[in-house]
BAVOVO-97213 format. One record per residue: x, y, z of N, C-alpha, C, O, CB in turn; residue number from 1. Coordinates in steps of 0.001 Angstrom, whole numbers, plus 500000, padded with zeros to 6 digits. Glycine has a CB too. Layout:
BAVOVO-97213
n_x, n_y, n_z, ca_x, ca_y, ca_z, c_x, c_y, c_z, o_x, o_y, o_z, cb_x, cb_y, cb_z, i
X, Y, Z, X, Y, Z, X, Y, Z, X, Y, Z, X, Y, Z, NUM
...
end
This chain:
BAVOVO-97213
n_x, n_y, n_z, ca_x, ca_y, ca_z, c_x, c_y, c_z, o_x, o_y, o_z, cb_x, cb_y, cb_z, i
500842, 498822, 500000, 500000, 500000, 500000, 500890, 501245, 500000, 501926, 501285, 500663, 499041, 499996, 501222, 1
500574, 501996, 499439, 501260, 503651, 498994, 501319, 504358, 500474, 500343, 504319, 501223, 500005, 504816, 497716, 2
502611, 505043, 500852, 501971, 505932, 502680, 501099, 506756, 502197, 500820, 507095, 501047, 503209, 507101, 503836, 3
500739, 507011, 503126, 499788, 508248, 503641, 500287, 509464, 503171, 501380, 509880, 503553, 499680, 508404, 505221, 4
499596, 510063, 502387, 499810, 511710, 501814, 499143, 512347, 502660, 497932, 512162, 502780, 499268, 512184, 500311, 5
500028, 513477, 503619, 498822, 514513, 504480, 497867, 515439, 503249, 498399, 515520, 502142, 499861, 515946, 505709, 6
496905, 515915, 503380, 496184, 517133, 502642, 496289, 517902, 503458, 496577, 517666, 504632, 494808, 517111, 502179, 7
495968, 519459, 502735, 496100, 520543, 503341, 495271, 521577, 502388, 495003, 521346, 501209, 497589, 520819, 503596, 8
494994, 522488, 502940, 494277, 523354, 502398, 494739, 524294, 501615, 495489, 525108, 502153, 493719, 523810, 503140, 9
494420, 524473, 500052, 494889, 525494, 499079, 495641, 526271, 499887, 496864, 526172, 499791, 493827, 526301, 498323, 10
495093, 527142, 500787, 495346, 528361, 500800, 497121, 527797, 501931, 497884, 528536, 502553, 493722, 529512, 501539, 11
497166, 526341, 501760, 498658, 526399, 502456, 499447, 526294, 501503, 500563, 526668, 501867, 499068, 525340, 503485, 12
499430, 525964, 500436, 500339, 525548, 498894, 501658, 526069, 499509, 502561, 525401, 500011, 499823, 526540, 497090, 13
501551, 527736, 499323, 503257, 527963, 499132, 504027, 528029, 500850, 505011, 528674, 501212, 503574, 529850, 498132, 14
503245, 527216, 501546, 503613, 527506, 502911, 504378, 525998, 503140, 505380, 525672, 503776, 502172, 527927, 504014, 15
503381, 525228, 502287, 504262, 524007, 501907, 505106, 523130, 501053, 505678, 522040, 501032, 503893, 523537, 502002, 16
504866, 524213, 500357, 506116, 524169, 499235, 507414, 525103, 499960, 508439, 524846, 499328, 505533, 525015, 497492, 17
507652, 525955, 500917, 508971, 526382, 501743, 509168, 525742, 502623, 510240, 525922, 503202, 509087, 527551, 502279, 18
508216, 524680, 503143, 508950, 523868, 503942, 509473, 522776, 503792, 508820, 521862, 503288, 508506, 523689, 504697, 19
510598, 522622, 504137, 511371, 521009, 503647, 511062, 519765, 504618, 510830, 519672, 505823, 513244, 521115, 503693, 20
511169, 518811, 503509, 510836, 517873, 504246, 511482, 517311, 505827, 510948, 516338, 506359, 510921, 517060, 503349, 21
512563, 517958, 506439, 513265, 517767, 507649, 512579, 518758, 508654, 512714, 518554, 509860, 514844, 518018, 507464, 22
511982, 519628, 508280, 511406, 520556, 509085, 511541, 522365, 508583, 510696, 523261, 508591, 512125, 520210, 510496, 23
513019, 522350, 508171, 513425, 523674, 508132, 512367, 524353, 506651, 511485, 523881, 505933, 515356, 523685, 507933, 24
513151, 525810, 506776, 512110, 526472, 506005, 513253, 526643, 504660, 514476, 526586, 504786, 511343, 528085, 506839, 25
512633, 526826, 503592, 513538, 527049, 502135, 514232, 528158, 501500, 513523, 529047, 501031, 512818, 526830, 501156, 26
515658, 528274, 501391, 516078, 529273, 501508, 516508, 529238, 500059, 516975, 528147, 499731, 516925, 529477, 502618, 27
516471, 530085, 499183, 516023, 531443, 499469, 513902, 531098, 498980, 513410, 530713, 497920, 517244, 532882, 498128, 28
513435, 531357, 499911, 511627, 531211, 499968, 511337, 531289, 498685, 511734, 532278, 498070, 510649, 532448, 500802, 29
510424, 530051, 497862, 509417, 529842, 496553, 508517, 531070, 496682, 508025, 531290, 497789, 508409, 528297, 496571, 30
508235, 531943, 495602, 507154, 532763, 495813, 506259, 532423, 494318, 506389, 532866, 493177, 507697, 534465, 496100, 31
505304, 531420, 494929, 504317, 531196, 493477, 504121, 532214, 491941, 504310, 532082, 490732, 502800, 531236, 494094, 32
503754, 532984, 492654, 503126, 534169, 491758, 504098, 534617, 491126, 503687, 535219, 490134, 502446, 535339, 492426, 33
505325, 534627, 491214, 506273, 535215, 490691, 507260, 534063, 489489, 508267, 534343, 488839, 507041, 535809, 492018, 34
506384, 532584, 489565, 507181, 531813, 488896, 506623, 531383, 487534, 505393, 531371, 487501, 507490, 530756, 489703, 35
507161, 531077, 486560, 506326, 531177, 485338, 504884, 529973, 485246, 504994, 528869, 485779, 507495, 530901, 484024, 36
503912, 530286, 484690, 502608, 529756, 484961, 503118, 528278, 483424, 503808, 528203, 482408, 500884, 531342, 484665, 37
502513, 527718, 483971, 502413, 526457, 482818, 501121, 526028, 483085, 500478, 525971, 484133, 503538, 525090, 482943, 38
500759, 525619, 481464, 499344, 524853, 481520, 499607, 523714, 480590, 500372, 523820, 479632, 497947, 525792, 480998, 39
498720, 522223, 481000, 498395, 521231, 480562, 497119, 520885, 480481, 496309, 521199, 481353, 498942, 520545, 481028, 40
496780, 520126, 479309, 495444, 519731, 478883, 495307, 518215, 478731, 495889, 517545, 477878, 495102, 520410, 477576, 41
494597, 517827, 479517, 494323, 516128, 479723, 492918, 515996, 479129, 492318, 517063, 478995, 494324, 515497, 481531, 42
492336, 514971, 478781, 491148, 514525, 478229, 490820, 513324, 479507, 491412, 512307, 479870, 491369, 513930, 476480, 43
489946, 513814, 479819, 488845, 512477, 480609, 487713, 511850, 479601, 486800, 512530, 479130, 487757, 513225, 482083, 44
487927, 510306, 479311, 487263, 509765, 478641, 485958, 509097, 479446, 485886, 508888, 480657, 488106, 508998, 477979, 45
484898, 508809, 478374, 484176, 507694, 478892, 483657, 507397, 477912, 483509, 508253, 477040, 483320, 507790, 479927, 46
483171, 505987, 477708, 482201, 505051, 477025, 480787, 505489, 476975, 480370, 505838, 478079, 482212, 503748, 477683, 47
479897, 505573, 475967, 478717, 506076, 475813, 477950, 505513, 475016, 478213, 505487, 473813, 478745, 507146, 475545, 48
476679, 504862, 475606, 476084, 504287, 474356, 475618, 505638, 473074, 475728, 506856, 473219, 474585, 503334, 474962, 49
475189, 505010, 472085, 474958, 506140, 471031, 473489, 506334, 471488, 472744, 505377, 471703, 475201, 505713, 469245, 50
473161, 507475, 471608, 471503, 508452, 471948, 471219, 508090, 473438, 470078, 507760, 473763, 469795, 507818, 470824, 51
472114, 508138, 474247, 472159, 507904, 475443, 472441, 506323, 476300, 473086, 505312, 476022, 471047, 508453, 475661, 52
471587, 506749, 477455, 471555, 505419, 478410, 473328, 504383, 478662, 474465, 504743, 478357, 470196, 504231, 477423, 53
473006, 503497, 479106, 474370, 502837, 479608, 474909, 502040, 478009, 474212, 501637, 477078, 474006, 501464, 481183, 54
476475, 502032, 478191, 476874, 501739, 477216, 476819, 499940, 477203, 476998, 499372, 478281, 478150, 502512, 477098, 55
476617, 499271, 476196, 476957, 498310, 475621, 478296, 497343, 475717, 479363, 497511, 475127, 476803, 498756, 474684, 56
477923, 496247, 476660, 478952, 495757, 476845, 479004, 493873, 476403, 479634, 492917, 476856, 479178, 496226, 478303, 57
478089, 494032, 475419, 477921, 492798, 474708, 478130, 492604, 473308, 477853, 491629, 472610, 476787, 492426, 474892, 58
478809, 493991, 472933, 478955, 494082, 471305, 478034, 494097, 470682, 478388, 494002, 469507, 479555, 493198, 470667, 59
476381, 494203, 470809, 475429, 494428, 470014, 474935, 495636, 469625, 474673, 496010, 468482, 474646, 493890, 470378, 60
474812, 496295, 470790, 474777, 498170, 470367, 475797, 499297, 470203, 476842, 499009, 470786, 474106, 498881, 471353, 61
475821, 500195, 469746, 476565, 501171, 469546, 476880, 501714, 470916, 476292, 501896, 471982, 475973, 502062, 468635, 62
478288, 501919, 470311, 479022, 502878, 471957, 479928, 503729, 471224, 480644, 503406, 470276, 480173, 501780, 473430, 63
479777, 505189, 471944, 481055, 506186, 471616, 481549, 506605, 472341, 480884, 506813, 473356, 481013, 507160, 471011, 64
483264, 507095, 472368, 484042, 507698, 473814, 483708, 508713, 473256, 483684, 509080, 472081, 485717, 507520, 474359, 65
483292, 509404, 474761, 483158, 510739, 475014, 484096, 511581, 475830, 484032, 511661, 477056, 482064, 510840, 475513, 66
485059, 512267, 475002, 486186, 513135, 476108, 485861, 514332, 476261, 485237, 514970, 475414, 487696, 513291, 475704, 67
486214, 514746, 477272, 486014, 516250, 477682, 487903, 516733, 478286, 488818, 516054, 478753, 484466, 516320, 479301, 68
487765, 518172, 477960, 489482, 518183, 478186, 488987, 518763, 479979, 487886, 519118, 480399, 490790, 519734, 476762, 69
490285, 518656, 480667, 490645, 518933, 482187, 491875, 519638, 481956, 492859, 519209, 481353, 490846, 517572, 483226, 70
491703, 520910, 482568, 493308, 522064, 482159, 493864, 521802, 483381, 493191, 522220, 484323, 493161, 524136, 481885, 71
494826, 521273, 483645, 495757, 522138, 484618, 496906, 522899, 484539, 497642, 523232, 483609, 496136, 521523, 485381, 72
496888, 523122, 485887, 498113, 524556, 485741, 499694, 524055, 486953, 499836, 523470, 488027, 496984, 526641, 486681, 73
500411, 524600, 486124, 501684, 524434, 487010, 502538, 525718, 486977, 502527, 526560, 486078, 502605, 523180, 486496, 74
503421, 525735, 488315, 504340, 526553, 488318, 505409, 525606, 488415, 505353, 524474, 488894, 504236, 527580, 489284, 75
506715, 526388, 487741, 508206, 526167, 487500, 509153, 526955, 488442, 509707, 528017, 488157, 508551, 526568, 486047, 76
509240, 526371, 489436, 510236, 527232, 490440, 511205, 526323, 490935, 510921, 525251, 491468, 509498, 527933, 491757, 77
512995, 527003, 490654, 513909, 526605, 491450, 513855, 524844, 491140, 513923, 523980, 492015, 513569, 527192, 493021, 78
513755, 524676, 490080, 514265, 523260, 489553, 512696, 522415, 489666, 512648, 521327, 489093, 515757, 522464, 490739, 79
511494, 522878, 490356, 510808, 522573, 491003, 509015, 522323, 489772, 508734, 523153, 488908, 511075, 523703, 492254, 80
508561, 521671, 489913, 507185, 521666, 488645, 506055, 521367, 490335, 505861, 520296, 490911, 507241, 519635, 486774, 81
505532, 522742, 490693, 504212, 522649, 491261, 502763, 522499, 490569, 502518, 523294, 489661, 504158, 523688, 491922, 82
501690, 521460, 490950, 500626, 521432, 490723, 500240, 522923, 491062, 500781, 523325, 492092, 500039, 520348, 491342, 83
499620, 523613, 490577, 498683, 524985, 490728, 497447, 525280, 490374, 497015, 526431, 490309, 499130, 525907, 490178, 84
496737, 524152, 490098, 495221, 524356, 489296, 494258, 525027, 490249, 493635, 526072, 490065, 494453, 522818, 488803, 85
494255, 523895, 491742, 493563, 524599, 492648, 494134, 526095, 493138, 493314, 526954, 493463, 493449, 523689, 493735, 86
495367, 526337, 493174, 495495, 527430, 494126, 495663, 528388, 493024, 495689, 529424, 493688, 496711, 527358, 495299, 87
495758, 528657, 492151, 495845, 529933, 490568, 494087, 529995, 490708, 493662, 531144, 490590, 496684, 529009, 488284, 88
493177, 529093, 490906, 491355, 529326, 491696, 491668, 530145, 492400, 491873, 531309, 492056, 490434, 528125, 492675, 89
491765, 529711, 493506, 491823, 530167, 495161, 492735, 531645, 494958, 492351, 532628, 495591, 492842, 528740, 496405, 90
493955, 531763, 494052, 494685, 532792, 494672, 494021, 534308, 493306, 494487, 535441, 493420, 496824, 532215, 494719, 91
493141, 534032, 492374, 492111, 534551, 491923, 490956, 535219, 491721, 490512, 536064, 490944, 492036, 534303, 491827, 92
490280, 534014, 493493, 489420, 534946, 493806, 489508, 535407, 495617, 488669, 535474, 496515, 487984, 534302, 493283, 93
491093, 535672, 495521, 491478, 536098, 496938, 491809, 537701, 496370, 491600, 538635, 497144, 492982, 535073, 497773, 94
492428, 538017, 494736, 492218, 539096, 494858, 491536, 539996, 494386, 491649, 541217, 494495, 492830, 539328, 494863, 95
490342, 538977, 493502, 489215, 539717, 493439, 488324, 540392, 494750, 487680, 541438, 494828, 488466, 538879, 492753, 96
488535, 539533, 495526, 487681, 539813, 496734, 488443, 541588, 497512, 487835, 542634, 497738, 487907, 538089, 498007, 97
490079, 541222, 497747, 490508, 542053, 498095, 490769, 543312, 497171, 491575, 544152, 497571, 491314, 541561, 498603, 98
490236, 543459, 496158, 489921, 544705, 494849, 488339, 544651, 495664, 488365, 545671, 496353, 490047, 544086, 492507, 99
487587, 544263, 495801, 486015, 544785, 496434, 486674, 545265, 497240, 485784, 546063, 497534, 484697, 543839, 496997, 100
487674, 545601, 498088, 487362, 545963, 499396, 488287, 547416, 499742, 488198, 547956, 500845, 487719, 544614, 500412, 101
end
């Protein structure tokens, strides 16, 4: 079995991306926003019968894959490729909110 991955909440991303895995903090400090943005495009497939309902798994009726694309986003820092899909969300509408205010 794979260990245990802790989760943590978006809004900790770059708090845990400066901390190293021994404890200490990362010198000289990752600052997200400042590292170049990368995007990737994945396709999630599925099986579909043709004009709906469940697909066909006896070879008598028609079935079509149906993909839809899934973007994600990464940052490139310090040798480093961060997931960023959720937190480029989160850090989006942290400053939309803080422009309302």
């Amino acid at each position: 079995m794979a260990p245990l991955i802790p989760t943590f909440h978006v809004s900790e991303l770059e708090a845990k991306v400066n901390e190293l895995p021994h404890g200490k903090t990362r010198s000289p400090p990752v600052h997200l926003a400042a590292c170049p943005l990368k995007e990737l495009v994945q396709y999630r497939c599925n099986v579909q019968a043709v004009g709906g309902g469940a697909p066909s798994t006896n070879g008598k009726g028609e079935n079509e894959v149906v993909c839809e694309p899934v973007v994600r986003f990464y940052r490139t820092c310090q040798g480093m490729t961060i997931e960023t899909s959720a937190w480029e969300e989160w850090n989006a509408r942290q400053a939309k909110g803080a422009s309302k205010a």
